[in-house]
C-alpha angles and dihedrals in degrees: 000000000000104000124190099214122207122186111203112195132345101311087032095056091038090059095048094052098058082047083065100043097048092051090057095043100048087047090249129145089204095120101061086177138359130204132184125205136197156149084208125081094185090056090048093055094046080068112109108176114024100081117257085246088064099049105090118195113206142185088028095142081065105034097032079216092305103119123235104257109230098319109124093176085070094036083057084052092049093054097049093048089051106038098113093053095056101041088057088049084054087044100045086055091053126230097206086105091047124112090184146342129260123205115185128188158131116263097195097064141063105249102046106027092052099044104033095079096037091059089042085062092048093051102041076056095058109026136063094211127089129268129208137183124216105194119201113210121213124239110261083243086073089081132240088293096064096043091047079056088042096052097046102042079052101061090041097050100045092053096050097044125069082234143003129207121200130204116179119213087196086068094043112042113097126192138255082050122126114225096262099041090051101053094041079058096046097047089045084056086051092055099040093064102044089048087077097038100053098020096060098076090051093050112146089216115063099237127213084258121031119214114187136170093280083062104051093040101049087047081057093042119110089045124236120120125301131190123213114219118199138194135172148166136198119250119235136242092263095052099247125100115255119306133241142204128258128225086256095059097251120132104244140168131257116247118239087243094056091043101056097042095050089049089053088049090050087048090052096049096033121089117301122212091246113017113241152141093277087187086070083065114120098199132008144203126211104180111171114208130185129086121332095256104054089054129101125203077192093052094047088053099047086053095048092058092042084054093048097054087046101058133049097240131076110213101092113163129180146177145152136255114218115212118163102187086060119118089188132065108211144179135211125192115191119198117196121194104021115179105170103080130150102196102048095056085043081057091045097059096038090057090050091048088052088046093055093043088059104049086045088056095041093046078053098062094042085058096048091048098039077051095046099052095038082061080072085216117146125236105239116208124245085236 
């Protein structure tokens, strides 16, 4: 699936970059373009693999490139000022190639949050190809600001994008990091994922069962939020995944069909990239990758019927994506339409509760200065 990425704000341009850089690096043509976005100059220029022409600085006349803190009302400002520059910055790269769009961003913070909906608006009015959203939730240690952001950019993005994936930070941060290392984890963990998802279909080898971008698009059709879960295993010296012992007590190997299946079952009760009832799903994706031999067509279809009788939905595809030069057999299950999330109702509440803390502060400083004027004092000068 040919994929225009755009990263929106800091998260969001960091993203996109090891996007970038993973698809180089894998030999895949699944980025056909690749944009970054900001406020901020500094961030642009902490950029390494997306080119200088493709970095597009943007509310400058305001911010002076400076960034806009964590204020997404004026990150949604911003966008719609600049909204016809961004769209001729689209236009001058061409979309004629492009299969979807992309929109990455940071939903914690001002630039991204803010802008990010706003431009997938813009886009879903002018193209006929999908666009999709991947949100990216701040940790609870950022503090209520950044989940009231959080909360609002989120209703907002998923209603303006044809889909929206979500990957929580909160679920995936582990301790004893540093913040940089962290996040360079975490967005490895982002890529990973989606290099299988969007590179299948442009697989160099013709696999037992083709997926191609009809079938992605039509499992993230009907909108709503989708996780994405993910297992793998390195293959051996001998070419073949870890061994196991018989009943009888003799060292065998595992057959293709038992290795693919138990590597969908670790991708549905691993970590997701946003925690959630899968069951609540109303389609789903299996796609298998690794090298042709260690694939099952069978596999693939005994995971596709586990996965039918698991969510409420009953549109389930599947496929696999050849790639001799892998050392790893690996599974993706994509679940489209999740209702069933967490963290988004935790987010939910803690945006309410920041909602209600500044109009109570700001009813506070109407009354001290309603107060202050009805004294009928007058404010003496220091001078």
């Amino acid at each position: 699936m040919r994929v225009f990425v755009i990263g929106y704000g800091q998260a969001g341009g960091r993203v996109a970059d090891t996007f970038l850089e993973f698809a180089k690096r894998t030999g895949q043509n699944f980025v056909i373009r690749a944009l970054a976005i900001n406020t901020a100059r500094s961030d642009l220029l902490g950029i390494r693999d997306i080119p200088m022409e493709d970095r597009l600085l943007v509310g400058e006349s305001l911010t002076k490139g400076h960034g806009i803190g964590a204020d997404n009302e004026l990150g949604a400002k911003v966008a719609t000022d600049e909204l016809y520059s961004i769209q001729s910055a689209i236009d001058k790269r061409g979309s004629h190639k492009v299969d979807a769009f992309l929109i990455i961003a940071g939903l914690g913070g001002g630039t991204g949050s803010g802008g990010a909906p706003v431009l997938a608006r813009r886009l879903k009015k002018l193209y006929e190809e999908p666009v999709y959203g991947l949100g990216i939730l701040p940790t609870k240690e950022e503090g209520s600001l950044y989940s009231l952001n959080a909360a609002r950019s989120l209703m907002s993005f998923v209603n303006e994008v044809d889909n929206l994936f979500l990957f929580d930070n909160d679920a995936w941060k582990t301790g004893g990091e540093t913040v940089k290392e962290a996040f360079a984890d975490i967005n490895e963990e982002i890529v990973r994922r989606f290099g299988i998802l969007f590179g299948a279909s442009e697989a160099n080898e013709v696999g037992q069962v083709v997926v191609d971008a009809a079938e992605i698009i039509n499992t993230l059709k009907g909108g709503g939020i989708s996780t994405i879960g993910y297992a793998a295993e390195e293959i051996g010296s001998e070419g073949l995944l870890k061994k196991f012992f018989s009943k009888k007590g003799s060292l065998e190997k595992i057959d293709a069909v038992t290795r693919i299946t138990a590597l969908t079952r670790r991708a549905v009760a691993g970590r997701l990239t946003i925690p959630c009832d899968v069951s609540t799903a109303e389609r789903a994706l299996i796609i298998a990758a690794g090298p042709p031999k260690e694939l099952s067509r069978k596999g693939i279809e005994k995971s596709k019927e586990r996965l039918e009788e698991m969510i409420r939905g009953t549109e389930v595809r599947g496929g696999d994506f050849p790639s001799v030069r892998s050392q790893h057999v690996a599974t993706i299950v994509l679940f489209s339409g999740v209702s069933d999330i967490p963290r988004v109702k935790d987010l939910q509440e803690i945006g309410a509760e920041a909602q209600e803390k500044l109009k109570e502060v700001s009813s506070e400083k109407e009354k001290g200065y309603k107060e202050l004027m009805d004294t009928g004092e007058t404010i003496k000068p220091l001078f």
